[in-house]
N, C-alpha and C positions, 0 to 999 in steps of 0.2 A: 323204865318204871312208869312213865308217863303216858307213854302207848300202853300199854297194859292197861290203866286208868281209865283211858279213854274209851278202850274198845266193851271194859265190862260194865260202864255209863251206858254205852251205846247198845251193848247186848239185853242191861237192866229195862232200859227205854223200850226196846221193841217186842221183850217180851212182857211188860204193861200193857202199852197198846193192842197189843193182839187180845188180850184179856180183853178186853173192850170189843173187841171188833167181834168174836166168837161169843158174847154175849147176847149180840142181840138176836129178840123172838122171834118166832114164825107166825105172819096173820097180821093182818090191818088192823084188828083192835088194839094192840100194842102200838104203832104208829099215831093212829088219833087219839089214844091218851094222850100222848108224850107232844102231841102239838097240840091239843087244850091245854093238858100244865103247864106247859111252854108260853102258849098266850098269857094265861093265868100272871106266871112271875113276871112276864113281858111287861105286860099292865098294872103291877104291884109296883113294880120298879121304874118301870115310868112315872107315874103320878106322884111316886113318894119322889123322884129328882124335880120333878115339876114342882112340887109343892116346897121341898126343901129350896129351890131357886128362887122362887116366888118371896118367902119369906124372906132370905137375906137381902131380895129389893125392897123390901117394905120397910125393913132395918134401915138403909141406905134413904129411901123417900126421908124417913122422918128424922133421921140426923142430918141431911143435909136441910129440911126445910126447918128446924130450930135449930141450926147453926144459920141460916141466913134470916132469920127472924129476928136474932141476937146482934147477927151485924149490921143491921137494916127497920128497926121495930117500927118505925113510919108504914112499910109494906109487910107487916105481917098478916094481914088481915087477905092481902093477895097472895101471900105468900103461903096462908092455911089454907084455900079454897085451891089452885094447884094443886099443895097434896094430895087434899081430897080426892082431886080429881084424878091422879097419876096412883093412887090408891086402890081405886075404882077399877083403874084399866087392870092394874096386874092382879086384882082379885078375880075381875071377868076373864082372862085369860087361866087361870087354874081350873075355874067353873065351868068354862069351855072345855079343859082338859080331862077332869072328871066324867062330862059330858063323851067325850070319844071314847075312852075308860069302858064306860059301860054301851056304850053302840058297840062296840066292839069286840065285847063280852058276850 
């Protein structure tokens, strides 16, 4: 019973794929669509992870710099200029990203 299972997994699988394979068009205009769309979500998807990453540092900069603000309030004052500036960096690095985004586009 378990071969049996197996084999019409195996038989379901390869006639899916072939569905696929026997799909595709005749002609280059179908090929450079399918790699501008391709770029397209390429660069959709990239900059939304970039961006998405970028902010969870940004979350991290400022609890870690009011949590040592709190434990330290003598150098808070060095302690928000840091931010600032580690702030700075990982916004210019999305801005940069944006930036290749659309060079790219």
């Amino acid at each position: 019973m378990k071969n049996i299972k197996h084999i019409a997994f195996a038989t379901l699988a390869i006639a899916l794929l072939s569905m696929a394979a026997m799909a595709q068009g005749s002609g280059g205009a179908d090929n450079q669509f399918t790699v501008d769309s391709s770029k397209a979500l390429a660069a959709g998807l990239g900059f939304g992870l970039v961006a998405g990453l970028a902010g969870i540092g940004q979350g991290l900069v400022g609890s870690r710099a009011a949590e040592g603000a709190a434990r330290n309030p003598g150098a808070s004052g060095s302690v928000m200029t840091l931010m600032i500036i580690g702030l700075a960096m990982i916004e210019s690095l999305v801005l940069f990203a944006l930036l290749v985004v659309f060079v790219k586009l």
